[in-house]
Z-matrix of the N, CA and C atoms (Angstrom, degrees):
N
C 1 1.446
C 2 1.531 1 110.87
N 3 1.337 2 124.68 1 -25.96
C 4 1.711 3 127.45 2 -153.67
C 5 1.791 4 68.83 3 -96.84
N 6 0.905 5 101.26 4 -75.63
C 7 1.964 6 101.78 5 -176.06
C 8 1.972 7 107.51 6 -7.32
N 9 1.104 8 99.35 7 -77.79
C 10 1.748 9 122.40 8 -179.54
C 11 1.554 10 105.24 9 -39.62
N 12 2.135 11 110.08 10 -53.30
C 13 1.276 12 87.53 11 173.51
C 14 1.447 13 116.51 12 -73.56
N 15 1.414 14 136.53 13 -46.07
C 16 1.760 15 126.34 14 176.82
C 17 1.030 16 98.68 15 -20.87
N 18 1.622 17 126.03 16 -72.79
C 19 1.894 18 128.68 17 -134.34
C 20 2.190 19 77.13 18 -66.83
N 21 1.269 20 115.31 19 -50.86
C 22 1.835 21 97.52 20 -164.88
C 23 1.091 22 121.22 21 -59.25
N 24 1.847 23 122.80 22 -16.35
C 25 1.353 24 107.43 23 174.53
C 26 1.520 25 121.54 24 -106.98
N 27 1.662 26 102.00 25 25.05
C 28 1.539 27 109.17 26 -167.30
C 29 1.855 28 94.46 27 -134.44
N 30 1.170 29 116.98 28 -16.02
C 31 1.295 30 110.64 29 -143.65
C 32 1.949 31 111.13 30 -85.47
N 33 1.782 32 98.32 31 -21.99
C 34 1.831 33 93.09 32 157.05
C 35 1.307 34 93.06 33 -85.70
N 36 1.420 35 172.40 34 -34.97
C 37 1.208 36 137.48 35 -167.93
C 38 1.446 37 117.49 36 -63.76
N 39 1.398 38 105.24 37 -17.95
C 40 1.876 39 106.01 38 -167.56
C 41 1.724 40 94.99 39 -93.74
N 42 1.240 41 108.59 40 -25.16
C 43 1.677 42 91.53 41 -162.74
C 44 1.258 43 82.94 42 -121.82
N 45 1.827 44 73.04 43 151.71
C 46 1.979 45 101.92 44 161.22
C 47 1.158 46 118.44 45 -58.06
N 48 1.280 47 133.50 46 -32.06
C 49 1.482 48 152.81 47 -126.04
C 50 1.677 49 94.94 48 -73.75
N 51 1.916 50 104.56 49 110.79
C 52 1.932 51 98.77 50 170.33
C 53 1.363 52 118.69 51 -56.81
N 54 1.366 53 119.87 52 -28.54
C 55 1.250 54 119.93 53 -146.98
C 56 1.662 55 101.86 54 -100.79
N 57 1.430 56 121.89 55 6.25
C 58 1.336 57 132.88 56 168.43
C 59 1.405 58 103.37 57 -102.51
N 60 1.424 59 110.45 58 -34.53
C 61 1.751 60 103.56 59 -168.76
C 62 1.681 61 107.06 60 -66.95
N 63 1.505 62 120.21 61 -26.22
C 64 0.926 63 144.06 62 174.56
C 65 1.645 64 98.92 63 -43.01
N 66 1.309 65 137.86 64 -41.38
C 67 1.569 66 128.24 65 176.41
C 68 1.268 67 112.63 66 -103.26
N 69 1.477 68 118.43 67 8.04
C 70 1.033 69 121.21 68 157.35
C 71 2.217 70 133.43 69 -13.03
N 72 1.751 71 74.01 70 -68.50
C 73 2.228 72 81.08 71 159.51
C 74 1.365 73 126.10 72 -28.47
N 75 1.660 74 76.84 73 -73.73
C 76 1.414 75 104.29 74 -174.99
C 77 1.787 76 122.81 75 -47.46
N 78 1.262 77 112.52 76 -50.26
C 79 1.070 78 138.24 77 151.76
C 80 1.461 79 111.09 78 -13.74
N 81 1.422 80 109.53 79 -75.46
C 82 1.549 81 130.65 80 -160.85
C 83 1.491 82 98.66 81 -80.29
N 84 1.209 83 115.86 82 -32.12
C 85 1.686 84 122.25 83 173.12
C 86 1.452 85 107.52 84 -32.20
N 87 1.565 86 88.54 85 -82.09
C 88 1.628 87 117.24 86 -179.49
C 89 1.359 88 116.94 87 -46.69
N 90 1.415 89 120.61 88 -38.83
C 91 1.697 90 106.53 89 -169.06
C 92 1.967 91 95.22 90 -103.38
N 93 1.404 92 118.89 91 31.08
C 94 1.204 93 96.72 92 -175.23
C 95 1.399 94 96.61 93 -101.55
N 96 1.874 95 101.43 94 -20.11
C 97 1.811 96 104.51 95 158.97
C 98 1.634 97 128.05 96 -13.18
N 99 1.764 98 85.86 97 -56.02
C 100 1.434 99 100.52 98 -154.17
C 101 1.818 100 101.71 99 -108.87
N 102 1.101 101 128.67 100 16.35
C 103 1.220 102 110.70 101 173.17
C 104 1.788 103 93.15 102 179.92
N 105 1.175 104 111.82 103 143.58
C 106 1.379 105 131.29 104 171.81
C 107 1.839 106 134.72 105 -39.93
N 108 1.241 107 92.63 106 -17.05
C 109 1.667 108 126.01 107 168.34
C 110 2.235 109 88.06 108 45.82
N 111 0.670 110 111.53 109 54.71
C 112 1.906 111 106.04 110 165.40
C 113 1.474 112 115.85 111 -82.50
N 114 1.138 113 122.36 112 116.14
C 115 1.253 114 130.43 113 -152.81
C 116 1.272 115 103.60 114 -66.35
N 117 1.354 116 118.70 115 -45.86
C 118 2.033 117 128.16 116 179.32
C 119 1.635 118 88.40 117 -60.60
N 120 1.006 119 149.68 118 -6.71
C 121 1.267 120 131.01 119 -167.78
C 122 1.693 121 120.46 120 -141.65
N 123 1.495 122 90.74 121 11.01
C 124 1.524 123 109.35 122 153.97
C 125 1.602 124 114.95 123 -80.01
N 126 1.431 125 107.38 124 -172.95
C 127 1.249 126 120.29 125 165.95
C 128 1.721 127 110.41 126 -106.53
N 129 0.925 128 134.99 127 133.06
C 130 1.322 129 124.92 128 -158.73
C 131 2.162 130 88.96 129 -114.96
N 132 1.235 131 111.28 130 150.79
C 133 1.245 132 113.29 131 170.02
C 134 1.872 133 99.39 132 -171.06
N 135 1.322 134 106.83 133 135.67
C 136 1.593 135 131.75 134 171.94
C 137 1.787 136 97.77 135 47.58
N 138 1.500 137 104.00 136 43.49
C 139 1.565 138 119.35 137 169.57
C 140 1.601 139 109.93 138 65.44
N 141 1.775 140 109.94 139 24.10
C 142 1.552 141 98.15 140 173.59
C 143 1.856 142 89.90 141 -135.71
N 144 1.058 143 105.41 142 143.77
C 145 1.547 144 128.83 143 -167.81
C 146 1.959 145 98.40 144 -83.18
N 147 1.096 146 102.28 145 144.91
C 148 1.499 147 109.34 146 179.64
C 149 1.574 148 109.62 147 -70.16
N 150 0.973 149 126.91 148 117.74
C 151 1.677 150 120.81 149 -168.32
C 152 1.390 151 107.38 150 -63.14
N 153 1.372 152 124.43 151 17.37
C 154 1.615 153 119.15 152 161.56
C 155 1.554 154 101.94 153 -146.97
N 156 1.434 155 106.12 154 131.75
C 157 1.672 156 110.93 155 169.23
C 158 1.992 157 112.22 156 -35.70
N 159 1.382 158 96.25 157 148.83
C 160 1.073 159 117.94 158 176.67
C 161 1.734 160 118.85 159 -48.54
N 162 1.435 161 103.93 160 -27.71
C 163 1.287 162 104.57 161 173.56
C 164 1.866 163 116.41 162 -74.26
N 165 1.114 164 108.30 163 -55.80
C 166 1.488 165 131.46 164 168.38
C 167 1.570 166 103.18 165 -46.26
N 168 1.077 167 123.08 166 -21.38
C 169 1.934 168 126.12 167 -168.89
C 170 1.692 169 100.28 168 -105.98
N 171 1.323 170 112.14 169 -20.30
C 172 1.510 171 128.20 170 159.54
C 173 1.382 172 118.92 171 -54.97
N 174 1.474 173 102.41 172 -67.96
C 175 1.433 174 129.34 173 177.92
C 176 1.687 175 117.78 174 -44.02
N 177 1.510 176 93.83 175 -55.55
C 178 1.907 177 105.45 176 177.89
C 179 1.360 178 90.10 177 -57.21
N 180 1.536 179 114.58 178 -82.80
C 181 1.004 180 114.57 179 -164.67
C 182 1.480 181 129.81 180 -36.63
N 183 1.436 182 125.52 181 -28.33
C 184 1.342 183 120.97 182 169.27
C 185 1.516 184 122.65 183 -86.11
N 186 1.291 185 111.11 184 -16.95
C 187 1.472 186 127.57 185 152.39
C 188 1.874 187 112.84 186 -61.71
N 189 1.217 188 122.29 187 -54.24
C 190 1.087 189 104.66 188 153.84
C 191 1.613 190 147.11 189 -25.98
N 192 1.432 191 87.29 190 -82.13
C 193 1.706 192 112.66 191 138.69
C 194 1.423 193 109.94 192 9.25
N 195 1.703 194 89.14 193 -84.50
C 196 1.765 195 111.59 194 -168.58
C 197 1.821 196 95.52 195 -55.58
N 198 1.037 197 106.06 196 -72.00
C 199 1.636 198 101.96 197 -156.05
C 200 1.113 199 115.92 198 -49.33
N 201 1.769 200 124.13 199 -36.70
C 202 1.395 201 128.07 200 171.00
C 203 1.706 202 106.93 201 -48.93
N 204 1.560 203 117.69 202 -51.15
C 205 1.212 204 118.33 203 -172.26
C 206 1.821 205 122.18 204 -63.70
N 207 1.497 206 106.89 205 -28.86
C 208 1.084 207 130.58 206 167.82
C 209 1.858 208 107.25 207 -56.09
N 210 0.910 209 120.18 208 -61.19
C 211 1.450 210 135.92 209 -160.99
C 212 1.313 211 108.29 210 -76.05
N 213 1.402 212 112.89 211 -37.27
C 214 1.621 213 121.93 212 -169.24
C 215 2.032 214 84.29 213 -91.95
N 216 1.133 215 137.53 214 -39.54
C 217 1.296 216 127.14 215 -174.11
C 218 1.866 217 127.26 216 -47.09
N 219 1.990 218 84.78 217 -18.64
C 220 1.938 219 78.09 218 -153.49
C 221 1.047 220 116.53 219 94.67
N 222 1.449 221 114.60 220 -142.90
C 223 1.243 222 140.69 221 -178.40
C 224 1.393 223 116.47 222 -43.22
N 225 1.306 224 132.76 223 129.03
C 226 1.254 225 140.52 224 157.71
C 227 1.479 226 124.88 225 -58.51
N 228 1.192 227 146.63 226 45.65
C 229 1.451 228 114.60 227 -156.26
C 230 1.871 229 89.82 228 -133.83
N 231 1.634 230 86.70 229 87.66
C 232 1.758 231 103.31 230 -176.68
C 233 1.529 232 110.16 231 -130.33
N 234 1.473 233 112.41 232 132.69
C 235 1.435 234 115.61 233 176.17
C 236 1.420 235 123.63 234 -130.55
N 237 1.323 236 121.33 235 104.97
C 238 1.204 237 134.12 236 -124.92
C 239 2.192 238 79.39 237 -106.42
N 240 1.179 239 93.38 238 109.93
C 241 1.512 240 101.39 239 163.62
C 242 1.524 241 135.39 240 -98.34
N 243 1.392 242 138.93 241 -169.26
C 244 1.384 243 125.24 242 155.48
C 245 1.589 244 138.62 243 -48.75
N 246 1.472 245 95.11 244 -31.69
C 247 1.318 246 109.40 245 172.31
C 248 1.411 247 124.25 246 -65.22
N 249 1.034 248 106.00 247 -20.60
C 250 2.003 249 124.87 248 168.56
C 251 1.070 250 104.72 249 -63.65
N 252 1.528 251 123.89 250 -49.17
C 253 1.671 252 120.21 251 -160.64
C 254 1.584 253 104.83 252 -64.58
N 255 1.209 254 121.10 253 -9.86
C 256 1.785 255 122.57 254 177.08
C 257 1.222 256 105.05 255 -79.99
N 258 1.743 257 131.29 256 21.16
C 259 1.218 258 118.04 257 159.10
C 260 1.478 259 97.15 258 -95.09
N 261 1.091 260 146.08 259 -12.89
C 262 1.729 261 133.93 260 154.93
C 263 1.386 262 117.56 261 -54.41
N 264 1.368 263 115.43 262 -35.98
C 265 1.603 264 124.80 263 173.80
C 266 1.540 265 94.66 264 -18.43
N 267 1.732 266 109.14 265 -103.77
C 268 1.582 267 119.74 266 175.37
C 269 1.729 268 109.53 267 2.51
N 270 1.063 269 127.57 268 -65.68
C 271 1.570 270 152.73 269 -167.09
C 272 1.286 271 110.78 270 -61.60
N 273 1.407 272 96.21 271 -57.12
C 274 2.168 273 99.38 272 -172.05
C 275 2.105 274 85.10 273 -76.72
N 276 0.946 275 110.18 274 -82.17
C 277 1.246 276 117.92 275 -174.24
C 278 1.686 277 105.24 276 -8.59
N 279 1.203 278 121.88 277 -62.39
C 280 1.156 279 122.04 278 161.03
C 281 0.959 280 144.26 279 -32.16
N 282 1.364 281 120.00 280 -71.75
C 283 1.432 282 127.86 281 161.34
C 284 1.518 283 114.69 282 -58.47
N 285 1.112 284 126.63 283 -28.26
C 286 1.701 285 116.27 284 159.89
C 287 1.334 286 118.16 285 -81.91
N 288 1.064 287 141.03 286 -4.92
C 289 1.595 288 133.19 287 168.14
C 290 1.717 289 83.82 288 -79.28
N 291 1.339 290 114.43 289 -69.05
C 292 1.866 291 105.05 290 -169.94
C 293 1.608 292 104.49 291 -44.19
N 294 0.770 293 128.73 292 -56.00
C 295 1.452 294 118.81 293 -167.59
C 296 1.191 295 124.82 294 -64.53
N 297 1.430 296 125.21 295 -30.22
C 298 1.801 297 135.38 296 144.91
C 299 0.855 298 127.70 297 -70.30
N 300 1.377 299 115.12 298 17.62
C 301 1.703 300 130.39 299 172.59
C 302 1.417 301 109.97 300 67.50
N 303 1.183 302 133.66 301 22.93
C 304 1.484 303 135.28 302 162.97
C 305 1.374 304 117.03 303 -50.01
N 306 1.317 305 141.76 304 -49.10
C 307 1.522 306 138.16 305 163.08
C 308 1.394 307 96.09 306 -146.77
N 309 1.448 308 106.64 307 173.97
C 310 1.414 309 107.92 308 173.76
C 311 1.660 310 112.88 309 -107.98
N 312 1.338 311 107.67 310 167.43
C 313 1.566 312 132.15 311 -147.01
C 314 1.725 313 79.19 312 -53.02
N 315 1.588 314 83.32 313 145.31
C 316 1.906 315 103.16 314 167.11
C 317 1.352 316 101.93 315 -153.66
N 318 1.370 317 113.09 316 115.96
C 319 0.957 318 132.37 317 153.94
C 320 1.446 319 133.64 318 -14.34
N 321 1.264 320 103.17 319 -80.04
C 322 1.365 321 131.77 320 145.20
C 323 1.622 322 109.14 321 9.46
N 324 1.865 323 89.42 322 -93.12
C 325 1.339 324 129.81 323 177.04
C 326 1.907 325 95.68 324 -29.92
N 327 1.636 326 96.22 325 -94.96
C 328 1.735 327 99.50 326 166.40
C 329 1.655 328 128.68 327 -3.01
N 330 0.784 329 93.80 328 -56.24
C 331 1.737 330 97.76 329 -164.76
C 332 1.552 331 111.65 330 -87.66
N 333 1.822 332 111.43 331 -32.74
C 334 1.409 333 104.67 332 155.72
C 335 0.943 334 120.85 333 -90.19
N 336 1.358 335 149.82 334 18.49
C 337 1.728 336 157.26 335 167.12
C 338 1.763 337 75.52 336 -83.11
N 339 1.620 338 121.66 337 -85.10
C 340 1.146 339 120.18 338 -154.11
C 341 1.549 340 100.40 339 -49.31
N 342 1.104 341 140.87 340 -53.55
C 343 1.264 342 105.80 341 -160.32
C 344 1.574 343 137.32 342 -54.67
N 345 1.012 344 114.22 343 -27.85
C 346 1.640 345 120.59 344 -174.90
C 347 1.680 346 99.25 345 -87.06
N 348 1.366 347 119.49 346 -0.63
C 349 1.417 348 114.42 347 158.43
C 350 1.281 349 119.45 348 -68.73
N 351 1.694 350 108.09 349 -69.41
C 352 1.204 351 121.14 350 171.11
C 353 1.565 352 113.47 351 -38.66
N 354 0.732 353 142.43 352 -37.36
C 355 2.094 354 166.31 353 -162.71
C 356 1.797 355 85.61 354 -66.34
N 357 1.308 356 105.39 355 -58.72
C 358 1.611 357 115.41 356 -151.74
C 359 1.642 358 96.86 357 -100.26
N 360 1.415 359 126.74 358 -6.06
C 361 1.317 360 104.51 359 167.39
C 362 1.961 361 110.96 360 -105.03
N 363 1.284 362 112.66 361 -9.78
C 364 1.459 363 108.67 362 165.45
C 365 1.762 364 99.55 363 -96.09
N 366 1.157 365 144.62 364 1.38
C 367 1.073 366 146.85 365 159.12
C 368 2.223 367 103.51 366 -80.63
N 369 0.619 368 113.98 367 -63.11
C 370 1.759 369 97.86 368 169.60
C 371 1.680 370 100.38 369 -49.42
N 372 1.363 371 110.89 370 -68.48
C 373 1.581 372 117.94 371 -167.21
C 374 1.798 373 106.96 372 -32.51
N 375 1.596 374 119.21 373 -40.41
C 376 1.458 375 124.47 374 -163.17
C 377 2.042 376 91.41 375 -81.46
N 378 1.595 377 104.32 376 -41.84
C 379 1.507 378 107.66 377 -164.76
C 380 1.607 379 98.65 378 -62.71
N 381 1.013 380 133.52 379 -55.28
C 382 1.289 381 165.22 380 173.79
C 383 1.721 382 90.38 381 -23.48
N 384 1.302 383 119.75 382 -98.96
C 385 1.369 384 142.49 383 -179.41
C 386 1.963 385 98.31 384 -54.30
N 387 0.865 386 141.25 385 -23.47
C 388 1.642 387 141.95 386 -179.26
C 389 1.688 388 92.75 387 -74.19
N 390 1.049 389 104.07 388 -50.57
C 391 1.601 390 110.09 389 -145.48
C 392 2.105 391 88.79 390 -88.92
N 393 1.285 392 110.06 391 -49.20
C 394 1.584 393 81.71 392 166.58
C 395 1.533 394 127.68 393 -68.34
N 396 1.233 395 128.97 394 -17.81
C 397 1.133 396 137.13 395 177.47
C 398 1.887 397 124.41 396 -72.16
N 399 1.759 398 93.11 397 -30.21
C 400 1.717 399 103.42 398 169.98
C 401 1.410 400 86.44 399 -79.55
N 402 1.346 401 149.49 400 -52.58
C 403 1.518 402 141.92 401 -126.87
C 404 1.298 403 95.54 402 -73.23
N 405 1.471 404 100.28 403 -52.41
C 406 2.064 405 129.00 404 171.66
C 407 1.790 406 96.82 405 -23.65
N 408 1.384 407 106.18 406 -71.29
C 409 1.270 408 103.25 407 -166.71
C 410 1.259 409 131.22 408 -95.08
N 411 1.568 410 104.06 409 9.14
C 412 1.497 411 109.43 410 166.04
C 413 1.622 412 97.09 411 -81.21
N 414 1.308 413 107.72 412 -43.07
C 415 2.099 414 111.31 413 -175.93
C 416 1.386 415 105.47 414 -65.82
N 417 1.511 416 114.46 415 0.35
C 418 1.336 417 93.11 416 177.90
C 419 2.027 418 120.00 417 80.16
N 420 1.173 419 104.71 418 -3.58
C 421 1.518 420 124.11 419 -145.64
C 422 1.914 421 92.03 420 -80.44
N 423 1.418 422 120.91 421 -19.83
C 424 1.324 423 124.02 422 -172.14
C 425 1.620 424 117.99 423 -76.12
């Protein structure tokens, strides 16, 4: 499902294809829900902007990441502590040097800050749901 949404908010920037650019609107409608769409702070490709900033295209993408890594691993047996939450570090750190005028917006920057966010918030989400699901069947509760 996370797959399906990436390819919709990337998928007229990658292709030529008229008959996709055609939902283009629509497209930008829907993901402006979820993220601020600023054109300097997209990813720009074949003159159409990624319908979510570069940071947010980080984020999926490292959420991706996670679930592929999750799925291809097997076994669940992950316990996601405090020390995890310092994969936002990269991320906050970021966005507060830009916002106190420390350098200006990079893309770049964005999208690899976001990824190891995204990584660590479907990484709780899998620990989260693993760990009630062993508890389930240690209690017998299934």
């Amino acid at each position: 499902m996370l797959g399906i949404f990436i390819v919709g908010f990337s998928i007229v920037a990658i292709t030529n294809n008229p008959h996709i650019k055609i939902y283009y609107p629509y497209l930008k409608l829907f993901y402006s829900k979820i993220c601020h769409q600023i054109p300097y702070k997209s990813i720009e490709v074949n003159g159409f902007h990624f319908l979510v900033c570069a940071r947010c295209t980080g984020i999926y993408a490292g959420a991706f990441l996670s679930s592929l890594f999750f799925l291809l691993a097997g076994k669940i047996r992950f316990n996601v502590n405090l020390r995890f939450l310092l994969l936002f570090l990269p991320m906050i750190v970021d966005i507060f040097s830009y916002k106190i005028g420390l350098y200006n917006y990079s893309k770049i920057v964005a999208f690899f800050t976001g990824l190891p966010a995204g990584f660590m918030v479907v990484s709780v989400i899998i620990s989260i749901f693993a760990s009630e699901f062993f508890n389930d069947l240690k209690n017998n509760d299934l």
